[in-house]
N, C-alpha and C positions, 0 to 999 in steps of 0.2 A: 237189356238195353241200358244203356248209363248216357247220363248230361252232364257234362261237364263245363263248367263258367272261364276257367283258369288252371294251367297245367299247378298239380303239389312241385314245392322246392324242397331242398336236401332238410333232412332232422336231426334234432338229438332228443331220444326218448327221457321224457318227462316225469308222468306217473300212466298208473293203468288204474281205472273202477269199473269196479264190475258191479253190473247194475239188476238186483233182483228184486226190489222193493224201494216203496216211497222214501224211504230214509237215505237211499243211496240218490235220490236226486239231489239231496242239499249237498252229499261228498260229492258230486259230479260239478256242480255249481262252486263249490269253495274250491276243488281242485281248477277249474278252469281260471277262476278269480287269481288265484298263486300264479298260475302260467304265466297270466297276462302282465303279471306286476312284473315279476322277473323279466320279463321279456321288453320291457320299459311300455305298453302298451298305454295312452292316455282312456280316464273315468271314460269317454262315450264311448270309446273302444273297447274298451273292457266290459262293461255292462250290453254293448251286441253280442257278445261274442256269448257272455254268461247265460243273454235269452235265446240266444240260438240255441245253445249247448242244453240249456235247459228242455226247451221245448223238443229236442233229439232223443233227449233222456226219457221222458216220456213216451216217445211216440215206441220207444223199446217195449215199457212194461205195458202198453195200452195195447200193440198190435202184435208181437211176438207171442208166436205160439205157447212158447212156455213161461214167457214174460222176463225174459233174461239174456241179458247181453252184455258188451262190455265196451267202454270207450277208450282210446290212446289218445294221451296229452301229450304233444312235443313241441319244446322249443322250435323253431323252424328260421333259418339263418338263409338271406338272399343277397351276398354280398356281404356290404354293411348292415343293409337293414334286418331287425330280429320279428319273428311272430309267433304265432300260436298256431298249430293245427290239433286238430283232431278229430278222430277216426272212432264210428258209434258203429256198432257193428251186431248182428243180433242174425240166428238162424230161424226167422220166422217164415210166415205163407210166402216173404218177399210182395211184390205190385206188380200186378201186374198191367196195369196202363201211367209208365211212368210220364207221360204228357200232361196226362188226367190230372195224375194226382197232385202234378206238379201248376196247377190252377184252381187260384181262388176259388174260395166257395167250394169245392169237391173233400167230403168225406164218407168213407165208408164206417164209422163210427157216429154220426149225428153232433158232429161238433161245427165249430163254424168253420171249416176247411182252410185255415191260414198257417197250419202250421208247416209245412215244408216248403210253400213258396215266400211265408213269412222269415223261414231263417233263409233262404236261400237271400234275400231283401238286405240281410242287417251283416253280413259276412262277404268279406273283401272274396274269398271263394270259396265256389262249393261244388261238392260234386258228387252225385250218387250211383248205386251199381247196387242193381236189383233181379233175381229173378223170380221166379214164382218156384214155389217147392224148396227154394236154396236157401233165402233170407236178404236180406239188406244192408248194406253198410254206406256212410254217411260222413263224407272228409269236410271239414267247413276248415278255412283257415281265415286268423285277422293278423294286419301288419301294423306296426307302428308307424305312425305318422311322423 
């Protein structure tokens, strides 16, 4: 199943991290932070985009089978205007009720259940593709204003 908010625009590949432990969330977070700069992205923008990024990086080492995945940073160009996407990607159990998960409150972990409809909240788009047994992957893009 996948929900998508807003079709992705054309890219130019960025950087890649790959994400197998806690210390790869701060290179996940400092690499999105760089994107955003280059990208002329303004501080409120760039700091959604950080906690979205952020809270995605997580949800890799948290719910992934083997705790490891990788995200793609690119540049993303619509015309004139420049943004950031990127793409979290992990071969885990995957969700299997992505409506579910994608509301408040719902976690299978005992957390407060805001983190995929929280980024979904703070990022101009987003869009997920899930199966169960395959894994997950997770595009969020921000625009400059």
């Amino acid at each position: 199943m996948t929900i998508a908010v807003e079709p992705i625009r054309t890219r130019h590949t960025s950087s890649t991290v790959t994400i197998t432990g806690e210390s790869d969330l701060l290179r996940t977070r400092s690499a999105l932070r760089s994107a955003a700069e280059q990208a002329g992205l303004g501080l409120t923008a760039t700091t959604k985009l950080v906690t979205a990024g952020s809270e995605l990086a997580r949800n890799i080492l948290r719910y992934a089978t083997d705790g490891q995945g990788v995200v793609a940073i690119d540049e993303t160009v619509a015309g004139a205007r420049k943004g950031v996407r990127a793409a979290f990607a992990d071969r885990g159990p995957g969700i299997a009720d992505l409506d579910l998960a994608m509301q408040d409150g719902f976690s299978t972990a005992g957390s407060l259940g805001i983190g995929l409809p929280g980024s979904r909240r703070l990022v101009d788009e987003f869009a997920i593709d899930s199966t169960p047994g395959r894994g997950t992957t997770v595009v969020i893009s921000q625009w400059e204003r």
